[in-house]
N, C-alpha and C positions, 0 to 999 in steps of 0.2 A: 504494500500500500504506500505510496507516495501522495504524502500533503504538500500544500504549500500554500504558506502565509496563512495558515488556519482552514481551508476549503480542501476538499476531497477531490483527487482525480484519480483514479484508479486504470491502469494498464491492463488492458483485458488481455493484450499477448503477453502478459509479465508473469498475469495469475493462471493463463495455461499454460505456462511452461511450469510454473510452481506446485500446479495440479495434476500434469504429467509425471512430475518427478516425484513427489510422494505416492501417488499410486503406483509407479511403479516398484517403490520399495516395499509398498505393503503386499503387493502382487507376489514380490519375490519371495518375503514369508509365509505368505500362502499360498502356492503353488502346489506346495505333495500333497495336500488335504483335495484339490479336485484332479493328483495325477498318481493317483497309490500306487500305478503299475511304473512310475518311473519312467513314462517316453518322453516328458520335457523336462528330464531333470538338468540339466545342465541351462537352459533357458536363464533360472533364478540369476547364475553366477554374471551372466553379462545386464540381467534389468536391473539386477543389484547397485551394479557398479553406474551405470550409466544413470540411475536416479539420483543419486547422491554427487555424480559429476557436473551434473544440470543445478543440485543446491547450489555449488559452488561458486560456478559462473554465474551466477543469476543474484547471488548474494553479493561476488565482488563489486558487480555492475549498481546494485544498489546503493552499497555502500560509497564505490567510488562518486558516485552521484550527490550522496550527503558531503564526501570528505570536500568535493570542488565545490558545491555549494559556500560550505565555512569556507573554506582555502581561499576562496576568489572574493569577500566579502571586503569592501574598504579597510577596514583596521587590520593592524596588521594577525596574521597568523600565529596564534602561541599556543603555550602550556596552559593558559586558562583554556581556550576552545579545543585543545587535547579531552582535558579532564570533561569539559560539557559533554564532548562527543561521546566517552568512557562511557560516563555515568547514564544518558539517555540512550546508550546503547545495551549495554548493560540490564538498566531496569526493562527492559524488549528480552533480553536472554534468561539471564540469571536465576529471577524467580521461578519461572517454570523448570529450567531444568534443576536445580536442588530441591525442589517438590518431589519430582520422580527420583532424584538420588537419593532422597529420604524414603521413599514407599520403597525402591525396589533394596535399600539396605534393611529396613524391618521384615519385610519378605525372605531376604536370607537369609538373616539372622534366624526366622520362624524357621527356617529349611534345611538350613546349616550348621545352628550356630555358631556362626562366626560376625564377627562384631568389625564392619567396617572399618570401624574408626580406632581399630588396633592392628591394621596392619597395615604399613605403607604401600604397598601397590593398590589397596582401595582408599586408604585415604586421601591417597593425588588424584584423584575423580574431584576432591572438592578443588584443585587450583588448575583442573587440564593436565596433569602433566603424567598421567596414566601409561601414554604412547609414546611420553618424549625420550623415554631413553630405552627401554625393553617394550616387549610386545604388550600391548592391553591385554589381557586376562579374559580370555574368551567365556568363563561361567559368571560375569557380573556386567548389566548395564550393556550388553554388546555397541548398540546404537553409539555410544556416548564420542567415539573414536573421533568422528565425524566436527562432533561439538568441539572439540578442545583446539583443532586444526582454525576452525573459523573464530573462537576467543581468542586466539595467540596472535591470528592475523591482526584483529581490531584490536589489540593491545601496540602490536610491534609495527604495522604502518604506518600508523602517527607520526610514530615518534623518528623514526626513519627520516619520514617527512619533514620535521620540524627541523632532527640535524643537519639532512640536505638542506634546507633551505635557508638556516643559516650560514650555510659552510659558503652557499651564493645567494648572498641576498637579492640582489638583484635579478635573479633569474625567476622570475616567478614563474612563468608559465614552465622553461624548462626542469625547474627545481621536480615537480610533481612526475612529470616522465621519465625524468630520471630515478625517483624513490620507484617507482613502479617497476622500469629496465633492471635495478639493482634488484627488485625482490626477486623474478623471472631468471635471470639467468644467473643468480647465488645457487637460489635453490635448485636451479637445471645440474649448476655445477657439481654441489653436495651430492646431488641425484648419480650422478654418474661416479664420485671417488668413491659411492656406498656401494654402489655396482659393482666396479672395478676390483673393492680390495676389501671388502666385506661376501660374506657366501650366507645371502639373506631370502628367505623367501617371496616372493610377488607380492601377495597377499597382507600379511602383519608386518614382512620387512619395507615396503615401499608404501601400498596404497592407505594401507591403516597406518604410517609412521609419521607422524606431524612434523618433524624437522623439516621433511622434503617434500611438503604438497601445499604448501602456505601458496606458491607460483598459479594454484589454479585456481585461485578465488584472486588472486593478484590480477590475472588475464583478463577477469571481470572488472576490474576498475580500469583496463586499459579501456576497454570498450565504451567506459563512462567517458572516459577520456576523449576516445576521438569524437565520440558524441557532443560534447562540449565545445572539441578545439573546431569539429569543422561540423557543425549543424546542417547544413544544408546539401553536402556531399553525403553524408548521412544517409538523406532522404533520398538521396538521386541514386544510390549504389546498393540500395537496403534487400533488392532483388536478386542481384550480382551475386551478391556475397553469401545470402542466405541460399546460392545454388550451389557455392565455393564450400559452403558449412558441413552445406547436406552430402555433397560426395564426399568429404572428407571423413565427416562420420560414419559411413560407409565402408571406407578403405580404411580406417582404427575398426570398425565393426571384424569385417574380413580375418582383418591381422588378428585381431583379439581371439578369434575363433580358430584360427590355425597354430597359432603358437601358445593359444594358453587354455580356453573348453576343450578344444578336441583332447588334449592330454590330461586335463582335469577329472579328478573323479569324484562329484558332488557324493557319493556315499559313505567315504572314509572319511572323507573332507581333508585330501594329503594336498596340502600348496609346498611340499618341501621340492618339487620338482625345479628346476631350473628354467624360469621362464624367460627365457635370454635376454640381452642387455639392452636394445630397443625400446622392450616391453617395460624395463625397470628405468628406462630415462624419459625420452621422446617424445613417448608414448602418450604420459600422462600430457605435456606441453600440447602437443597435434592434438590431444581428445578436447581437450579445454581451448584451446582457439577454435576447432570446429564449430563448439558450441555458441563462441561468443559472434561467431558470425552470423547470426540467424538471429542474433539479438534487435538486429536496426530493422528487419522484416518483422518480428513479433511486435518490436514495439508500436510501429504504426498500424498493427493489423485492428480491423476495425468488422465489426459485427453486429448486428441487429439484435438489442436487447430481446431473449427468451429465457426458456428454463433452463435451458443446454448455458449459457451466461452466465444466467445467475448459481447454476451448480459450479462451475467452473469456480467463480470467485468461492461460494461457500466452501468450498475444499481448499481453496488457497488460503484461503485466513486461519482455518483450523487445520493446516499443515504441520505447523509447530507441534503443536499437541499431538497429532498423529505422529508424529515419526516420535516424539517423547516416547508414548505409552503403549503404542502398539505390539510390540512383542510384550507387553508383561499381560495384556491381554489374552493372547496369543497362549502364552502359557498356564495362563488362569482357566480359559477356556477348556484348553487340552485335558487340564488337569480334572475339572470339574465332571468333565462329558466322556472319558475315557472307558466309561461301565460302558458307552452302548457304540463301541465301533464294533461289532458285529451286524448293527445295523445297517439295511441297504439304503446306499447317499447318505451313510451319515458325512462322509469326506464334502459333499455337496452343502450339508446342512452345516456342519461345522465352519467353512468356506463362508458362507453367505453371513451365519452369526458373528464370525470374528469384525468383518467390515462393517456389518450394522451395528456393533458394539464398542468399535473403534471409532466409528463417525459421529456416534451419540456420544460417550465418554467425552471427546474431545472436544464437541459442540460443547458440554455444559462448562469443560475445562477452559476453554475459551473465552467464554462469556462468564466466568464468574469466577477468572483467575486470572488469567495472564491480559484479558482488557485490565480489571482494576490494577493489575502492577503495574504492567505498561503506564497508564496515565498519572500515576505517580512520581514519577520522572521528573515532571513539570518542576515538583515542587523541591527538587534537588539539585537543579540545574538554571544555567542562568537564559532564559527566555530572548531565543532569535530569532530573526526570519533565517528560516533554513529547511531543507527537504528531509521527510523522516518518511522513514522506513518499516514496514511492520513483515 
């Protein structure tokens, strides 16, 4: 959702790309429940990835949206509009997710017990830093990988920014291209000396590992970027590029299928395989530009208010909460209904409850949590004209 100046305008290609990509991660947790013989199991591993690639770029471009907005305002650029930006970004993230880190740690605890908050590998779930140095812990929070990648981002480009831009004061407009080029091809670089001289999985060692994917929510604020630098070429190439995007995704689709599903085996669930060096550098960079090229065609994509509309937005706004709570759903369900899988379609029936229970859950979690934290913000922060984000 993008405001400005207090009025509502809402990007209908923003919130179907945002409503593609949470359905298709929730797709990808429920898939074996309407495929019990196993013919599209491998399916999950590529809509997995590709749903959460599409958060990425779609969050950068937002964000870089707010960051030019401040950046480009009369006064100058500091440590005070850092901390604004923090803080009303922050009260948008934070509360919701230490909500689910609090439910799904008294859930373990009920399951396990083991007590979160006496061991350090679950304790760094509360500052992000779960992935930043070993693998996240595949039996707690799985989702959360994701989060920490995009809070490290909105912490560490600021401030990026702020040092570049004092380092050239005078460069305004290049100061910001440049903190953006610096994030892209650090993390390209990192990407590749972990490849080279590390012997790391695809899977937990590169795409769940936050050191080195910060680049693809990065590639999303380039897009805000040229958006801003040249408006109007924008508009004139938004067709061009959203066909340059499309085969591109295409040919990373191809690649992804021949060097890493076909050898994948969704049953053991082994990523120890060697998914060659391309696939752990490049890879991610080519996925996340593709993406961000189809950006200038969504955004001006324009539709005739219906239900097909207004579903799209409703799924966008309670995205958040969906990709929160959804697997703990998931396994609440499982657990609950487990007496009657002897029953025929219960894979059907289990399927259809998980979504309608995900989508209500999140509707009320929406509207009777993360709106009132959200709008608190306000009163933490010092009141701008500037573009926000939900």
């Amino acid at each position: 959702m993008i405001t400005m100046q207090g009025t509502f305008k809402r990007i209908f290609g923003l919130d179907l790309l945002r409503c593609v990509a949470i359905l298709l991660v929730l797709f990808t947790h429920t898939l074996s429940f309407l495929d019990p013989e196993n013919h599209y199991y491998k399916l999950p591993v590529f809509t997995g990835f590709a749903g959460v690639e599409l958060f990425f770029v779609l969050s950068g471009f937002l964000i870089g949206t707010i960051l030019l907005k401040i950046y480009n305002q009369p006064d100058a650029f500091d440590m005070i509009k850092v901390k604004t930006f923090w803080i009303r970004r922050w009260f948008r993230t934070l509360p919701n997710y230490y909500l689910m880190l609090f439910v799904y740690g008294v859930l373990f605890y009920g399951a396990h017990h083991i007590n979160i908050l006496g061991q350090i590998k679950y304790l760094a779930y509360v500052v992000f830093l779960q992935n930043a140095v070993t693998y996240q812990p595949n039996e707690f929070f799985q989702i959360a990988w994701s989060l920490s990648i995009e809070e490290w981002f909105y912490l560490l480009f600021p401030l990026f920014l702020l040092g570049i831009k004092r380092c050239w004061p005078r460069a305004r407009t290049s100061s910001f291209l440049a903190t953006i080029l610096v994030f892209i091809f650090a993390e390209l670089a990192i990407r590749i000396a972990v490849a080279v001289f590390l012997k790391r999985p695809w899977d937990e060692g590169f795409r769940k590992f936050m050191p080195v994917r910060l680049d693809s929510i990065c590639i999303g604020v380039l897009a805000a970027y040229f958006k801003h630098l040249k408006p109007v070429y924008w508009k004139k190439v938004a067709n061009r590029l959203a066909l340059y995007g499309l085969l591109l995704f295409a040919l990373n689709c191809a690649l992804f299928y021949f060097t890493y599903i076909k050898h994948f085996d969704p049953v053991s669930w082994d990523h120890s395989f060697d998914a060659g060096f391309f696939l752990k550098t490049f890879f991610f960079t080519a996925v996340s530009l593709s993406i961000a090229l189809v950006i200038p065609f969504l955004y001006q994509l324009s539709i005739r208010r219906s239900f097909f509309t207004r579903a799209v937005t409703f799924i966008s706004e309670i995205s958040y909460s969906i990709y929160l709570n959804h697997l703990l759903i998931i396994l609440i369900l499982s657990h609950l209904l487990k007496g009657y899988l002897h029953l025929q379609y219960f894979g059907l029936v289990l399927f259809a409850g998980i979504w309608i229970s995900t989508i209500l859950v999140s509707a009320v979690q929406y509207k009777y949590f993360e709106v009132p934290m959200t709008n608190l913000r306000a009163k933490f922060s010092k009141k701008q004209e500037h573009i926000e984000v939900s």
